[in-house]
Every structure is written in structure tokens, then in C-alpha cells.
C-alpha atoms as a printed R data frame, in Angstrom:
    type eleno elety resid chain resno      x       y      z
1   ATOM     1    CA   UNK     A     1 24.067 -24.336  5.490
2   ATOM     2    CA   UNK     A     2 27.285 -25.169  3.434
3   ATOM     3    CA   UNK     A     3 29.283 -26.547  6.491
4   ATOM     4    CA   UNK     A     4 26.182 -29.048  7.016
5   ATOM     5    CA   UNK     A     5 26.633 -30.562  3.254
6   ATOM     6    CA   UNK     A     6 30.608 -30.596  4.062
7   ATOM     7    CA   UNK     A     7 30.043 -32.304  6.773
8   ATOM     8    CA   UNK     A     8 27.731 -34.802  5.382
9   ATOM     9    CA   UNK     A     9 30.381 -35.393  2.317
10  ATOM    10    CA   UNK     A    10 33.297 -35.774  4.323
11  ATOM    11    CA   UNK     A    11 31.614 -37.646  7.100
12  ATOM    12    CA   UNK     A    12 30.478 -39.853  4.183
13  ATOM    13    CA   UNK     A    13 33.794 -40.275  2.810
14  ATOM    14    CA   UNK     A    14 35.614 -41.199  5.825
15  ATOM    15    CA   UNK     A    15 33.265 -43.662  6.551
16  ATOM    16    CA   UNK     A    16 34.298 -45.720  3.850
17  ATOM    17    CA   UNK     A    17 37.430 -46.520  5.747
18  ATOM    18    CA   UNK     A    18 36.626 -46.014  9.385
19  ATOM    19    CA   UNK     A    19 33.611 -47.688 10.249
20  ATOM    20    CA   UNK     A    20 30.644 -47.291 12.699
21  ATOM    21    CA   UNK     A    21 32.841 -43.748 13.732
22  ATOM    22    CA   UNK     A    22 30.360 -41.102 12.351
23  ATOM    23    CA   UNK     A    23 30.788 -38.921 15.840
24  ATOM    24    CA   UNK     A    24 34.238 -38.914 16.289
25  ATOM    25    CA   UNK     A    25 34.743 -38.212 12.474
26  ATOM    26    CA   UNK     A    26 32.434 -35.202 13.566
27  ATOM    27    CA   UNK     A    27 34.449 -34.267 16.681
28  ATOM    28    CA   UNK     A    28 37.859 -34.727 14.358
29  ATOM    29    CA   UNK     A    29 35.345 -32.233 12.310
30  ATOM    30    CA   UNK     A    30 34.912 -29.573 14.950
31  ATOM    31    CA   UNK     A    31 38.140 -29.485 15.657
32  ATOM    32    CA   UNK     A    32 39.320 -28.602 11.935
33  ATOM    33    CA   UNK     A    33 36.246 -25.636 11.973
34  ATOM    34    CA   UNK     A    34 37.584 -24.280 15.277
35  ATOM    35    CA   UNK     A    35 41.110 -24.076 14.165
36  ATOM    36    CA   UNK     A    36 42.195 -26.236 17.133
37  ATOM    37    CA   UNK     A    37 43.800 -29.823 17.583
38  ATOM    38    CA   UNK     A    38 42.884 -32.844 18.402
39  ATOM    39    CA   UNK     A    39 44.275 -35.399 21.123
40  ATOM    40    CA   UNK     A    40 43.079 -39.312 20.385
41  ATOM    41    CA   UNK     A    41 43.942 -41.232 23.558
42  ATOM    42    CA   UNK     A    42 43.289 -45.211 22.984
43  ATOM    43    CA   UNK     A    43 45.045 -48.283 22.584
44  ATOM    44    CA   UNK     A    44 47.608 -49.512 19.166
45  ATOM    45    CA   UNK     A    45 45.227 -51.139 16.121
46  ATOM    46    CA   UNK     A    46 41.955 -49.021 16.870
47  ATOM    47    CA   UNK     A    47 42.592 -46.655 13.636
48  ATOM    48    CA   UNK     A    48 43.722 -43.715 14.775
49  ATOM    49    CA   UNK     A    49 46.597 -43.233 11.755
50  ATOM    50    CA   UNK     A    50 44.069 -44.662  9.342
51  ATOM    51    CA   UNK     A    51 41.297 -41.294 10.797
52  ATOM    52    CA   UNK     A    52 44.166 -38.589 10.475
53  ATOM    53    CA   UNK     A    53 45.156 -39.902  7.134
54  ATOM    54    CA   UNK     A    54 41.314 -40.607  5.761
55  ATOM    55    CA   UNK     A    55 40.247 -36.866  6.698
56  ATOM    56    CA   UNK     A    56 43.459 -35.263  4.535
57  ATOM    57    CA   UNK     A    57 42.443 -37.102  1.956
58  ATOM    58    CA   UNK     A    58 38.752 -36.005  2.464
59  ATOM    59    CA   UNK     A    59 39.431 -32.780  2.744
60  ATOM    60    CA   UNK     A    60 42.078 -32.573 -0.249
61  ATOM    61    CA   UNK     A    61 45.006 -31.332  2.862
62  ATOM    62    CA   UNK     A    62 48.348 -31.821  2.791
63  ATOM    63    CA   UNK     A    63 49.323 -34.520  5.115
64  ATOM    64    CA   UNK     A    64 52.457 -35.561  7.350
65  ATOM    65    CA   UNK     A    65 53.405 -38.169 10.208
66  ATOM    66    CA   UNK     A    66 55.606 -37.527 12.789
67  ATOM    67    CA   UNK     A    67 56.341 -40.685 14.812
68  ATOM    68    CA   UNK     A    68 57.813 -39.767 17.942
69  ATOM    69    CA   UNK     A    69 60.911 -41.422 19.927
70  ATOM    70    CA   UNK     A    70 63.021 -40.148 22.587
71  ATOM    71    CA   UNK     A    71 65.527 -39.496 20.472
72  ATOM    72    CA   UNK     A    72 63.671 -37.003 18.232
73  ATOM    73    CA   UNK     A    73 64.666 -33.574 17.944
74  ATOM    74    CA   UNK     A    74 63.017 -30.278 17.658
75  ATOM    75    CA   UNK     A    75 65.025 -29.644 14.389
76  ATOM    76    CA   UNK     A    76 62.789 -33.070 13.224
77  ATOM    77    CA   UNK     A    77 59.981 -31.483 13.396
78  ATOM    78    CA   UNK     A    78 59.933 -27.912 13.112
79  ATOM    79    CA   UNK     A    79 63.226 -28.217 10.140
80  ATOM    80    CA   UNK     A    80 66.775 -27.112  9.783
81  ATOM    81    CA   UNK     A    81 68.470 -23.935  8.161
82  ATOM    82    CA   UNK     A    82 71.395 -25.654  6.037
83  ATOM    83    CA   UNK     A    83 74.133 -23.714  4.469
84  ATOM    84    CA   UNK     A    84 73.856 -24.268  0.463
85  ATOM    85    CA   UNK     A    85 76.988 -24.427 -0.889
86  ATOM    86    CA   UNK     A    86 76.212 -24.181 -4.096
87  ATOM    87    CA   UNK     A    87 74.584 -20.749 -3.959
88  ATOM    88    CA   UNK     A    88 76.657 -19.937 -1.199
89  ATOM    89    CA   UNK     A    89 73.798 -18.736  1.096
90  ATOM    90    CA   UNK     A    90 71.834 -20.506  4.056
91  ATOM    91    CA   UNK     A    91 68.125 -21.973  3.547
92  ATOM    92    CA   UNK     A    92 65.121 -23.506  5.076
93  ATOM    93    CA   UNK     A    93 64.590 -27.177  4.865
94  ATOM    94    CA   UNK     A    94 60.979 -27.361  5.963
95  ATOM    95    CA   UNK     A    95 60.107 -29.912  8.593
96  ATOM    96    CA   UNK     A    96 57.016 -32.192  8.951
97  ATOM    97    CA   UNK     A    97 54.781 -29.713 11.012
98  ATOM    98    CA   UNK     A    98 54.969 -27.765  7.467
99  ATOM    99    CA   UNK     A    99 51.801 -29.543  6.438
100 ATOM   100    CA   UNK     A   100 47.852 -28.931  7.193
101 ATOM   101    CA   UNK     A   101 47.091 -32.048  8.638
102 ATOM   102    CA   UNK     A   102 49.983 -33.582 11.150
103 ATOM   103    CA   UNK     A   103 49.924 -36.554 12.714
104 ATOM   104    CA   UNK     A   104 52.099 -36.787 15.777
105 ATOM   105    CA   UNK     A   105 52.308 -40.523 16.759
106 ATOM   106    CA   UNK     A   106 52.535 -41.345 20.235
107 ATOM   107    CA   UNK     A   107 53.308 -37.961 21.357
108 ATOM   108    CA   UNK     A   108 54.410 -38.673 24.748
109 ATOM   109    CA   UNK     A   109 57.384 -40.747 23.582
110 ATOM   110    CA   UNK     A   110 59.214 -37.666 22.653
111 ATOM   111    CA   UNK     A   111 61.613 -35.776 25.478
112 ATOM   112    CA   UNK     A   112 59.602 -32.101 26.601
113 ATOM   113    CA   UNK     A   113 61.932 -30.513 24.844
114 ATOM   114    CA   UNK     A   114 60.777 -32.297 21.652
115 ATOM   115    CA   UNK     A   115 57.079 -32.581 22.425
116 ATOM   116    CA   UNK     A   116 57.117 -27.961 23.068
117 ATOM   117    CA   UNK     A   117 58.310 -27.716 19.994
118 ATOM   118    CA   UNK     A   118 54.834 -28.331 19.057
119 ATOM   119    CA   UNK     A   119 53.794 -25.316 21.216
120 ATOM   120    CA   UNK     A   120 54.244 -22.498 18.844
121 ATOM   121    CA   UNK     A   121 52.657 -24.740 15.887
122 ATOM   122    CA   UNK     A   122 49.441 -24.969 17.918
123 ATOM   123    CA   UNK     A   123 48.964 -21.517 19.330
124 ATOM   124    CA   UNK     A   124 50.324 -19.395 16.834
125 ATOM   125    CA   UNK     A   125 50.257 -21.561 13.390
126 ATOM   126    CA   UNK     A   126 54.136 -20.590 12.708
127 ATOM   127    CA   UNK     A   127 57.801 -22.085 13.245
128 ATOM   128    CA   UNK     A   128 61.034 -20.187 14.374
129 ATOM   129    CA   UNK     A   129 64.067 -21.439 13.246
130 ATOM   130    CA   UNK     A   130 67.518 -19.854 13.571
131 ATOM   131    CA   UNK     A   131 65.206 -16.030 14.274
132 ATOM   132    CA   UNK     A   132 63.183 -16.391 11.310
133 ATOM   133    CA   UNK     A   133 59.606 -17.294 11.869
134 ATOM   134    CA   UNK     A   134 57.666 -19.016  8.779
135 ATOM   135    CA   UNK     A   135 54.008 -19.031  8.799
136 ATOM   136    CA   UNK     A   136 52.028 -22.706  8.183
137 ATOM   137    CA   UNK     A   137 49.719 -23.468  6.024
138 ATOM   138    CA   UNK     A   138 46.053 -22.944  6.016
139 ATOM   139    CA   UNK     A   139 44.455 -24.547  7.137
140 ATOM   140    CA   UNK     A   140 45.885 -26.546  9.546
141 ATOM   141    CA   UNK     A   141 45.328 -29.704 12.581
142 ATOM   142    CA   UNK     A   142 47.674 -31.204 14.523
143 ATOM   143    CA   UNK     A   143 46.322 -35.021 15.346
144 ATOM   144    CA   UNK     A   144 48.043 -36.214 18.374
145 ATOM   145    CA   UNK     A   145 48.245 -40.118 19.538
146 ATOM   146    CA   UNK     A   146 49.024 -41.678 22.726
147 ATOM   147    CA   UNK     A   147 48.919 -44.891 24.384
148 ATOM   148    CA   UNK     A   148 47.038 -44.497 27.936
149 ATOM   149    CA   UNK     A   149 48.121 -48.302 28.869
150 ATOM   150    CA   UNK     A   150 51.690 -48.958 28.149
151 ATOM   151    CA   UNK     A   151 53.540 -45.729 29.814
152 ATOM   152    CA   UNK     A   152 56.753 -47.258 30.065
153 ATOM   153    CA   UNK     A   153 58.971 -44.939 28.231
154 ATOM   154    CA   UNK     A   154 57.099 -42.247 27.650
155 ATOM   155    CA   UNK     A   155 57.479 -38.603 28.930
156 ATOM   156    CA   UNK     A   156 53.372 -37.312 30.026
157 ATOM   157    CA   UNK     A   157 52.353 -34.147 28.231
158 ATOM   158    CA   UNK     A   158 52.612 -30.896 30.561
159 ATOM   159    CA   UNK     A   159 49.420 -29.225 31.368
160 ATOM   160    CA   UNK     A   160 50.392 -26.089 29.117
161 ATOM   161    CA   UNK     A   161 50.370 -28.765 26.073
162 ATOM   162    CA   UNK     A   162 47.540 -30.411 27.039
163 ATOM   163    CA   UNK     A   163 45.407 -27.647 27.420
164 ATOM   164    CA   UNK     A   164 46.456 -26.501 23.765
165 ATOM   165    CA   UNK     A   165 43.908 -29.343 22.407
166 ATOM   166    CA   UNK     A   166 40.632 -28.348 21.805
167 ATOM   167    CA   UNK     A   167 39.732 -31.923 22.088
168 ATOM   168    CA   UNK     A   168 40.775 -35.266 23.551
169 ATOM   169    CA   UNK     A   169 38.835 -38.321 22.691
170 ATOM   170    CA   UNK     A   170 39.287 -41.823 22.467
171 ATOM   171    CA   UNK     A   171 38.058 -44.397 19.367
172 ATOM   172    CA   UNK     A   172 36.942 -47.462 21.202
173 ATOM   173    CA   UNK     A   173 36.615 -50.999 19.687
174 ATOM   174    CA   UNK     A   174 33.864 -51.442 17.360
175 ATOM   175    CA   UNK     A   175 31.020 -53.490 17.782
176 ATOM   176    CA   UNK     A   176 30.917 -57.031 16.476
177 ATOM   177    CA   UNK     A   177 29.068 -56.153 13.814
178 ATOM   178    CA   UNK     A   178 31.067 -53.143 12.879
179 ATOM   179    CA   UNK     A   179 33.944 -55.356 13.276
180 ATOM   180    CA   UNK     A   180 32.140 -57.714 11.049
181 ATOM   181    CA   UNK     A   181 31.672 -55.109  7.976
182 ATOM   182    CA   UNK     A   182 35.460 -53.769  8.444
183 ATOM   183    CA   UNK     A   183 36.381 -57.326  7.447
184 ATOM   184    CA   UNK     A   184 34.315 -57.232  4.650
185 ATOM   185    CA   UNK     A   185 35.622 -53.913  3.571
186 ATOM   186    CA   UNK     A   186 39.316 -54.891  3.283
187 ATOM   187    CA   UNK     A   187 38.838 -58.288  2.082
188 ATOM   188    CA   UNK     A   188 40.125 -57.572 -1.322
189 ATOM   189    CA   UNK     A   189 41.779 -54.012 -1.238
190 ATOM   190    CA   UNK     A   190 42.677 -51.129  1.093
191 ATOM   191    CA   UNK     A   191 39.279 -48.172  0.614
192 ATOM   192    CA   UNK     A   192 41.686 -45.406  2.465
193 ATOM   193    CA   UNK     A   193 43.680 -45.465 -1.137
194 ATOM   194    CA   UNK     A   194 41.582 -44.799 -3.581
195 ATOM   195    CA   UNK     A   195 39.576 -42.277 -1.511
196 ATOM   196    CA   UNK     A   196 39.427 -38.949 -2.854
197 ATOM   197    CA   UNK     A   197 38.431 -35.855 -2.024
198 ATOM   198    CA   UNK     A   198 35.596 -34.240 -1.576
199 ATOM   199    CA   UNK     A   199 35.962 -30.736 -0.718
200 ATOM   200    CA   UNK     A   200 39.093 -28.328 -1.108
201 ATOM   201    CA   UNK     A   201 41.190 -26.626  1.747
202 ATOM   202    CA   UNK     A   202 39.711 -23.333  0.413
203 ATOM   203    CA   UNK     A   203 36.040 -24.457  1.209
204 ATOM   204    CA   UNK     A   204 37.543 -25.628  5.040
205 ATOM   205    CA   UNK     A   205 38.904 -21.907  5.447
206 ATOM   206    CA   UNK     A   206 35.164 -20.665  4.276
207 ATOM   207    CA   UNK     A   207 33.202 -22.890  7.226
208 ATOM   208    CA   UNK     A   208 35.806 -21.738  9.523
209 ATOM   209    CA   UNK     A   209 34.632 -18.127  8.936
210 ATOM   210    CA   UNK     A   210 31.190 -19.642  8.477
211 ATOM   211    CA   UNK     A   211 30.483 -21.099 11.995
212 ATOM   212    CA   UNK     A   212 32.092 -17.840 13.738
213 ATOM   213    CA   UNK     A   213 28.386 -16.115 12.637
214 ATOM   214    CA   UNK     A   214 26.166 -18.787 14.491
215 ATOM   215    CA   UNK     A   215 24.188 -17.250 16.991
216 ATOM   216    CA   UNK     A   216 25.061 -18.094 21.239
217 ATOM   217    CA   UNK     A   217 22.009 -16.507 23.322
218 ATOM   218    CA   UNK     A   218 22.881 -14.681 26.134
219 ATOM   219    CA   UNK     A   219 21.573 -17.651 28.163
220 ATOM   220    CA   UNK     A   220 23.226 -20.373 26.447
221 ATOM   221    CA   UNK     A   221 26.662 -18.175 26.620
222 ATOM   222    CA   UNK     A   222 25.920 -17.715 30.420
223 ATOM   223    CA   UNK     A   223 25.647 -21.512 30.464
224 ATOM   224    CA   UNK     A   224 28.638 -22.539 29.074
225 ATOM   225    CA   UNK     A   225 30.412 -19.931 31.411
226 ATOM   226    CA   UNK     A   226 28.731 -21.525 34.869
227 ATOM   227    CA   UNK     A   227 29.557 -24.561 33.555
228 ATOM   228    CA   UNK     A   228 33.578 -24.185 33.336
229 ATOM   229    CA   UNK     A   229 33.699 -21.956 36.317
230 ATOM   230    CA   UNK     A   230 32.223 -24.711 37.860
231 ATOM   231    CA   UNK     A   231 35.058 -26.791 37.455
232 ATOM   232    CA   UNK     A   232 37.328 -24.346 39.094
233 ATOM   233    CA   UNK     A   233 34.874 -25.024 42.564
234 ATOM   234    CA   UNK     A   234 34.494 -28.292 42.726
235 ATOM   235    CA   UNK     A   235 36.558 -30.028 46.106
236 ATOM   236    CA   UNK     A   236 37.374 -32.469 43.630
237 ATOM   237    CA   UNK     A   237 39.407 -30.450 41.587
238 ATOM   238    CA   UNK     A   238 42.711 -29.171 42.394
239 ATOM   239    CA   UNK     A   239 42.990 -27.059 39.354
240 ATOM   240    CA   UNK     A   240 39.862 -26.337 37.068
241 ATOM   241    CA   UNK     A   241 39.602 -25.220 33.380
242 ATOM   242    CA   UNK     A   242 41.338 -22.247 32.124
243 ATOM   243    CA   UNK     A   243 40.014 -19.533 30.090
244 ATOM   244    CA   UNK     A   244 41.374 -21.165 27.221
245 ATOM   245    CA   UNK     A   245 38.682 -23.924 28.121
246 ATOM   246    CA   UNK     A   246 35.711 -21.853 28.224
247 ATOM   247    CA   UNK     A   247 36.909 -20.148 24.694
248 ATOM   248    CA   UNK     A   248 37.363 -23.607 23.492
249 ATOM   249    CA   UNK     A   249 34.240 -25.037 24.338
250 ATOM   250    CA   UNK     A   250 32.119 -21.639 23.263
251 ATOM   251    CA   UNK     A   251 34.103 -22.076 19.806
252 ATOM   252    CA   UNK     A   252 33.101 -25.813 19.618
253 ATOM   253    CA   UNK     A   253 29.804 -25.227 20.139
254 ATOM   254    CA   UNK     A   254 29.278 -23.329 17.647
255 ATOM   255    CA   UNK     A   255 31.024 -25.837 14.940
256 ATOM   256    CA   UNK     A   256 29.000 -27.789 16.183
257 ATOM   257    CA   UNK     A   257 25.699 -26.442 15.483
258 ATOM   258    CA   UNK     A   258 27.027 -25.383 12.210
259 ATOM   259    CA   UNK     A   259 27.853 -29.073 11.341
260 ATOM   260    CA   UNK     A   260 24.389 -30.239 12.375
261 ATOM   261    CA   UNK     A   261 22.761 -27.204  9.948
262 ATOM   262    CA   UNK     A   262 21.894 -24.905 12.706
263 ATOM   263    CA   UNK     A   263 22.859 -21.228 12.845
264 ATOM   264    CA   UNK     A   264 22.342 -21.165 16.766
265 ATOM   265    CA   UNK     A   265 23.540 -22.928 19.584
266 ATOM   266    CA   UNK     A   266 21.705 -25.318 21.979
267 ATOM   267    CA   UNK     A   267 22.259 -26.183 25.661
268 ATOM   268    CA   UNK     A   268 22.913 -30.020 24.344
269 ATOM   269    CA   UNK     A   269 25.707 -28.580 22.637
270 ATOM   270    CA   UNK     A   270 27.541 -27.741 25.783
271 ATOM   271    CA   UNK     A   271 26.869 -30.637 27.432
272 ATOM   272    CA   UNK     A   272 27.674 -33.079 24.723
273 ATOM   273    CA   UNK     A   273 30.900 -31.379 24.238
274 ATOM   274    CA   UNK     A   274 32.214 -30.731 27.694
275 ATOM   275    CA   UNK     A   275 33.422 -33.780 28.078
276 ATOM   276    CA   UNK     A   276 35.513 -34.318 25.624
277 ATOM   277    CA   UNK     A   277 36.574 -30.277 25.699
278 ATOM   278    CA   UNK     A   278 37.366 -30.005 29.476
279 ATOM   279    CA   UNK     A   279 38.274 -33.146 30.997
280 ATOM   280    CA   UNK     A   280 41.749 -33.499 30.067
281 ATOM   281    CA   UNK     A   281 41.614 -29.761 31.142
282 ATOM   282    CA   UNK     A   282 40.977 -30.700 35.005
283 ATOM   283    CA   UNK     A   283 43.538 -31.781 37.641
284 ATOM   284    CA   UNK     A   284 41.982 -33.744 40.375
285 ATOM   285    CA   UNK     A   285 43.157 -34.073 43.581
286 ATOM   286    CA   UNK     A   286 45.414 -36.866 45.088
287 ATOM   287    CA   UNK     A   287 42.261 -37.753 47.489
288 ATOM   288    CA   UNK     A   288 40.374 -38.199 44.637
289 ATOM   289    CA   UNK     A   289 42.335 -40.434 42.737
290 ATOM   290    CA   UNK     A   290 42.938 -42.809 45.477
291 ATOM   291    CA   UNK     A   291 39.412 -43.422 46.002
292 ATOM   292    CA   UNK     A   292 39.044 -44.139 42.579
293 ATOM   293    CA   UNK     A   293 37.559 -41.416 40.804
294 ATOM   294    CA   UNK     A   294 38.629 -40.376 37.580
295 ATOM   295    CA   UNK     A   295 38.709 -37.216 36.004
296 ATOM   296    CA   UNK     A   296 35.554 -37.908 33.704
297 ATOM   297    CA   UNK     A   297 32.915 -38.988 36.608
298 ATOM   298    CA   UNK     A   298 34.207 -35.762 38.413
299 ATOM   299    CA   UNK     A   299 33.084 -33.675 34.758
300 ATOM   300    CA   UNK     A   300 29.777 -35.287 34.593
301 ATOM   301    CA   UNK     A   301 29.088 -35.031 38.111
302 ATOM   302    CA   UNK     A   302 29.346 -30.919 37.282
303 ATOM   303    CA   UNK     A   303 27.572 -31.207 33.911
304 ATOM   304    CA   UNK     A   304 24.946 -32.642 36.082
305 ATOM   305    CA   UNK     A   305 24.716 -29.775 38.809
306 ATOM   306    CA   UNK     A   306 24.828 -27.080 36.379
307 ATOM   307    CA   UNK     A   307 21.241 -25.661 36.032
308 ATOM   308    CA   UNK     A   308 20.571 -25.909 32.039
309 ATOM   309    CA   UNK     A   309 18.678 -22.682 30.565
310 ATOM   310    CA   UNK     A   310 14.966 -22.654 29.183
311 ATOM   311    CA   UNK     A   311 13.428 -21.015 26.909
312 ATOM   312    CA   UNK     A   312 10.201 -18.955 28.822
């Protein structure tokens, strides 16, 4: 399949900068195919910049970064209609969401006000400003950062916003050895600038249209349904997985199987994904938090109980 050698190109490519990161350069992947975003959730100096801008480059996209403060406006990131003088008529000054890949840094520094003006970006790829609506480019990610330690300052994301990602993951340090060869790597230049591209935002749009033909049995399909209904059940869970999330995970299966050079769906997709598709879809109850549980154990825990579909 043509999404597999993509895949393998720009997994390749990225690699060169971000090391020992092959899955989440995948998931960052999957994301991108399902015409979703992505939410990276880890600590300052693991790469997190360095991924959003490697995979523009990859993939040959138009990149921005948005760092967010609390005194950042909607107008900052959506743009301004000006009044031109000169030709005596009012225009559009684009903002930084007027890109295909966006990095918003440290979201949840931004006021709500500033963070939902993100909303209409993610759900229906355009910006309104002043009553005219402008459509964004093609394709396009929003790459989301926050700091899960220091949350001093910051304003969290509302569940509406949160349950706009298609994925939240986190980076984690790299082993000593990995940590070894990135030394190595950027002993005598930066790789992430003279990486080029190799594929085109044109072949992107094609795999997106690509992995919507893979094959989902009715089993597997019936899977993936039990599974996020499941959430919605468990006495653990004060408020389970939307519809949204059982879309979302049904579309990243699929991308997934495409990226691995199947036109079908496994169970293992499901359950490889779920976690990072549905968890920071689940609100668990105050009991539950106080004796310790967090929202992941709670998600595995259902994985687990979930009867998984065989072929007869």
C-alpha cells in the first residue's frame, strides 16, 4: 500500500532528529491520516517542538507556532480584519492557525476564551472573523503541548476541547542509549535543518482518502463499540467516552492498519490504540481519585474485560 511506503519515508525521516520515537512518530502519523489533532502531554526538553516541526518538514506542510500566555488573544490566533487605507477597503490579516501543521505551545496557559478559539479550527477546519468564515488549508494538524507538572498559571482544557483530540500521548525520556546517540547526532550541527521532505501535502490528502477503504469486520466494528460503551459503565467512571470517541478510535484504527500495509483491521488495533484515543476522554470519579487511581489503570482495566473477537 502507498500509505505503508509514506509511512516508512517519513517515519525514516523524522527519525533523524527524534530518536528511539518510531511509535509516537506513527501515532503523530495517524493522527495526520484521520484528519484529527494531536495532544502531547510531558514535561519541557523532551522534544515535543522539535516532533511538530520535524513532521512539516517531512511532509513538505506549512508550519506555525503559537506559544500561548494569558495574555493572548483570539485575534492572535485566528487574525484580524484591518482597514487598508490605502485602498480604502477592509482586509484579512491571516493568523497563525492559517497553516497545516500548528503548534500550540503549552495550550493551557492561554485564558478559555483564547484556548476555544481553537474550537472551530479543529472541528470544522475554518476561521470566522468579523462574519466572514475562511476555510484552512489542506491538509491540516493542530499539535498541542502542555506541561502535566507545573500547573501554576495555567487555565485546564474543558472537556469539549479535550475531547476534540483524536489523540493524547506523552514522549517520555529516552533510554540511555538513545540518549547516548542524540548526543552524537548534534555534536556538530542541528539534523532538523537540513531535513527535507519526503512526500508532498497532495500525497497526505491521497492516504487520507486511502485508509477510509480499509476493511472493519462486523466483529472487529462490534468490538471497538463494546469497548467504548464500556467506559460509559464502569463505577469508576463518572462520565465515559462520547460518540466522538468511538468515531475516533474506529477512524484510527483504520490509519492504523493502513500505516502497517494492511487493508483490514485487527482486534490489536483497538486495543493498542484505546489508550491513547479514550483516556483523556474519561472523567473518573472523586472516589476514585482519592484512592489513587488514575484515569489510565481505570482504561486498561476495561480493555482487559472486554471479550476480544476470533476468527471461527
Amino acid at each position: 500500500m502507498e500509505t505503508r511506503d509514506l509511512a516508512g519515508r517519513v517515519i525514516a525521516n523524522v527519525g533523524r532528529v527524534i530518536v528511539g520515537k518510531a511509535k509516537v512518530i506513527e501515532l503523530a502519523l495517524v493522527a495526520m491520516l484521520c484528519e484529527g489533532h494531536l495532544l502531547i502531554e510531558d514535561v519541557p526538553g523532551i522534544g515535543k517542538t522539535t516532533l511538530a516541526r520535524a513532521l512539516a518538514a517531512s511532509l513538505g506542510c506549512s508550519f506555525r507556532r503559537i506559544q500561548f500566555t494569558p495574555d493572548l488573544l483570539p485575534s492572535d490566533v485566528t487574525g484580524i480584519s484591518y482597514f487598508n487605507q490605502k485602498r480604502q477597503e477592509f482586509e484579512f490579516r491571516p493568523g497563525p492557525v492559517m497553516a497545516q501543521i500548528v503548534l500550540a505551545d503549552e495550550i493551557n496557559r492561554a485564558t478559555p476564551r483564547t484556548q476555544s478559539a481553537l474550537l472551530e479550527a479543529m472541528q470544522e477546519r475554518q476561521v470566522t472573523v468579523d462574519g466572514e468564515t475562511y476555510p484552512l488549508p489542506r491538509p491540516f494538524l493542530v499539535l498541542a503541548t502542555q506541561n502535566p507538572i507545573e500547573l501554576e498559571g495555567t487555565f485546564p482544557l474543558p472537556e469539549a476541547q479535550i475531547d476534540r483530540f483524536l489523540l493524547r500521548i506523552r514522549l517520555g525520556y529516552p533510554t540511555e542509549e538513545e540518549e547516548n546517540d542524540l548526543l552524537v547526532r548534534f555534536e556538530r550541527s542541528d539534523p532538523l535543518a537540513g531535513l527535507q521532505a519526503v512526500t508532498s501535502p497532495d500525497q497526505v490528502l491521497a492516504a487520507q482518502q486511502e485508509i477510509r477503504g480499509v476493511r472493519v469486520e462486523p466483529s472487529v466494528r462490534s468490538y471497538i463499540v463494546r469497548m467504548v460503551r464500556a467506559t460509559r459503565e464502569h463505577p469508576a467512571v463518572e462520565l465515559g467516552a462520547s460518540p466522538r470517541g468511538t468515531l475516533a478510535l474506529y477512524r484510527a484504527c483504520q490509519a492504523r492498519a493502513a500505516l502497517r500495509g494492511r487493508d483490514y483491521v485487527l482486534p490489536d488495533d483497538a486495543k493498542a490504540l484505546a489508550p491513547v484515543v479514550l483516556t483523556h476522554r474519561l472523567v473518573i470519579s472523586s472516589q476514585t481519585r482519592l484512592r489513587g487511581r488514575r484515569p489510565e489503570e481505570v482504561l486498561q482495566e476495561i480493555v482487559n474485560t472486554v471479550a476480544v473477537p476470533v476468527e471461527r
